[in-house]
C-alpha positions as CSV (number, residue, x, y, z in Angstrom):
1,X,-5.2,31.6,108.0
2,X,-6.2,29.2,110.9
3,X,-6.8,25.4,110.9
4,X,-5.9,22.5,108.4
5,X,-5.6,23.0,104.6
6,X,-8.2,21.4,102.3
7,X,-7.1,18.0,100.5
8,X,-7.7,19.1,96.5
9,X,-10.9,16.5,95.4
10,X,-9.6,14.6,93.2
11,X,-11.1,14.2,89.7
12,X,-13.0,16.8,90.5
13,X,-15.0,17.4,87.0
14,X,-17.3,14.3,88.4
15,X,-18.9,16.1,90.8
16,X,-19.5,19.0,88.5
17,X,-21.2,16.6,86.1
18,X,-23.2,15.2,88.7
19,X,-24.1,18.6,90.6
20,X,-27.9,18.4,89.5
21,X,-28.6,15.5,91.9
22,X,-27.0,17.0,94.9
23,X,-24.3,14.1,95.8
24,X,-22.8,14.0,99.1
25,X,-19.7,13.6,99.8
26,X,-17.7,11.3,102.4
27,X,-14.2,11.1,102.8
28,X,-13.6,7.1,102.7
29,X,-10.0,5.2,102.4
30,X,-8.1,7.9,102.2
31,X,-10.6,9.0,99.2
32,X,-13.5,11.0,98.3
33,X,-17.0,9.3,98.2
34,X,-19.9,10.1,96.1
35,X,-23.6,9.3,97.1
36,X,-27.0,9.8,95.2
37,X,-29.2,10.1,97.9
38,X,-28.7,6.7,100.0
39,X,-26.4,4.7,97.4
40,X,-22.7,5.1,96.8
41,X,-22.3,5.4,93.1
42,X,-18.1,6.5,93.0
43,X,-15.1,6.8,94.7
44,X,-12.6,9.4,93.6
45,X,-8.9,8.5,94.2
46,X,-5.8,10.0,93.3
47,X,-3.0,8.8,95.9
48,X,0.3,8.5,95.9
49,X,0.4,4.6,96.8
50,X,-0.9,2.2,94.0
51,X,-1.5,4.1,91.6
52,X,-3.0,2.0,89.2
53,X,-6.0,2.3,91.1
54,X,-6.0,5.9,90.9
55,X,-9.0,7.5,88.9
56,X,-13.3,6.5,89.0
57,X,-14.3,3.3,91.3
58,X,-17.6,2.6,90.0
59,X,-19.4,0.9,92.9
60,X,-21.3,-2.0,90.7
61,X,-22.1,-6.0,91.4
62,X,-20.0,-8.8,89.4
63,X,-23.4,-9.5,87.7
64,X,-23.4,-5.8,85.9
65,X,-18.9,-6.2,85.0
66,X,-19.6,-7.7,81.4
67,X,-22.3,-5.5,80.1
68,X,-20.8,-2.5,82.0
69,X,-16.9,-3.6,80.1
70,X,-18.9,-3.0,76.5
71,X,-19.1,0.8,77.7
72,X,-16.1,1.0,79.6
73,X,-13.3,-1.0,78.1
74,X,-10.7,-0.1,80.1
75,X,-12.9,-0.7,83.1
76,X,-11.4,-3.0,85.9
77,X,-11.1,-4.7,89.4
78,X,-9.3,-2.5,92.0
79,X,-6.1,-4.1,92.6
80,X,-5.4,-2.5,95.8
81,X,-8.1,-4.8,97.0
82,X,-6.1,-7.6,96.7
83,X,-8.9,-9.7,95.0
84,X,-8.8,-11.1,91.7
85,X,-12.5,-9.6,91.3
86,X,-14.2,-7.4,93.5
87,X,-17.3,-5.5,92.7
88,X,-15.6,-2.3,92.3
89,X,-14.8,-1.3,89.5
90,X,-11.9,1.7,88.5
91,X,-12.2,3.5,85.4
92,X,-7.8,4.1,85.5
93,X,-6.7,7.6,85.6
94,X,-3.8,7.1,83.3
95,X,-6.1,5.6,80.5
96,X,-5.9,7.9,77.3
97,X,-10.2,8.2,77.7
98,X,-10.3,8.2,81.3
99,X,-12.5,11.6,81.1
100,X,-14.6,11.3,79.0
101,X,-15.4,7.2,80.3
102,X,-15.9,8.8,83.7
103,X,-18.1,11.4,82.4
104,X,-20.3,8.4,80.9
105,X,-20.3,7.2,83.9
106,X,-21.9,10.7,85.2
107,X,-24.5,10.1,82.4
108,X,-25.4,6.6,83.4
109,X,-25.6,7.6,87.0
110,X,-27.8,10.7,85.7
111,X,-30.3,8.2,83.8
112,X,-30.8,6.2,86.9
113,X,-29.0,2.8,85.3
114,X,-29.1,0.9,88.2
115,X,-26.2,-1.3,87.5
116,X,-24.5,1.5,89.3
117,X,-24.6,2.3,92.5
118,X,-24.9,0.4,96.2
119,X,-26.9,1.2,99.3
120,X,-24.2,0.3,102.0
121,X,-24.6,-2.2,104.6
122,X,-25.5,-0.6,108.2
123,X,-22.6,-1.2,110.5
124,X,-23.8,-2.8,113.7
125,X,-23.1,-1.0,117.0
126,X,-23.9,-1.7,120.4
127,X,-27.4,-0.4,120.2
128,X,-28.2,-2.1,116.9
129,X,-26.5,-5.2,117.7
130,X,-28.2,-8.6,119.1
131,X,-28.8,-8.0,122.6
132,X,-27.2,-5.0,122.6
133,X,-27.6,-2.3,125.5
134,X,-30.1,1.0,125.3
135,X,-29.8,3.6,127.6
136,X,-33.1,5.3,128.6
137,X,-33.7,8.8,129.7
């Protein structure tokens, strides 16, 4: 057996509920990822560090946090961003109905509710950037 061992995906029921609209995966923070064709929509952690925030980030706006709190009680800002409110949202790991809030989550993601999920910002690069360089041929 050659190479590096695979990190365990954490939490990793999510996917399975949301297998029918082929998410992609992206290793981000030290955590897993989830996209739905061109928006985040989750981030899976379970980490040793802070781990409060372990469980579901829900990648939302602060416009969607109060309607979004009625369904997800438990649901709140990631501490480890050091923030008082941030636009992620975690559903907590250690909460008694973390699974099935997560997998209500899946469903909402499933029915296209569009208070979650984020299409990420394009990081600039040389080529992008202001008068940036191109190379030709």
């Amino acid at each position: 057996m050659c190479g590096k061992k695979r990190k365990q995906v954490p939490h990793e029921f999510v996917l399975d509920a949301l297998a029918e609209l082929s998410p992609v995966t992206r290793s981000m923070f030290g955590c897993l990822a989830i996209y739905v064709e061109e928006k985040i929509v989750l981030i899976l952690r379970e980490r040793q560090r802070s781990r409060a925030d372990n469980g579901v980030w829900i990648a939302t706006t602060v416009q969607h946090h109060e309607t979004l709190r009625l369904e997800f009680p438990r649901m709140r800002s990631i501490q480890v961003l050091g923030k008082a409110t941030t636009g992620w949202q975690v559903l907590p790991a250690d909460a008694p109905d973390f699974e099935e809030a997560a997998l209500h989550a899946c469903e909402l993601i499933l029915a296209g509710d569009l208070r979650i999920g984020k299409i990420p910002k394009r990081r600039m690069t040389a080529r992008s950037a202001p008068g940036g360089t191109k190379r030709s041929g």
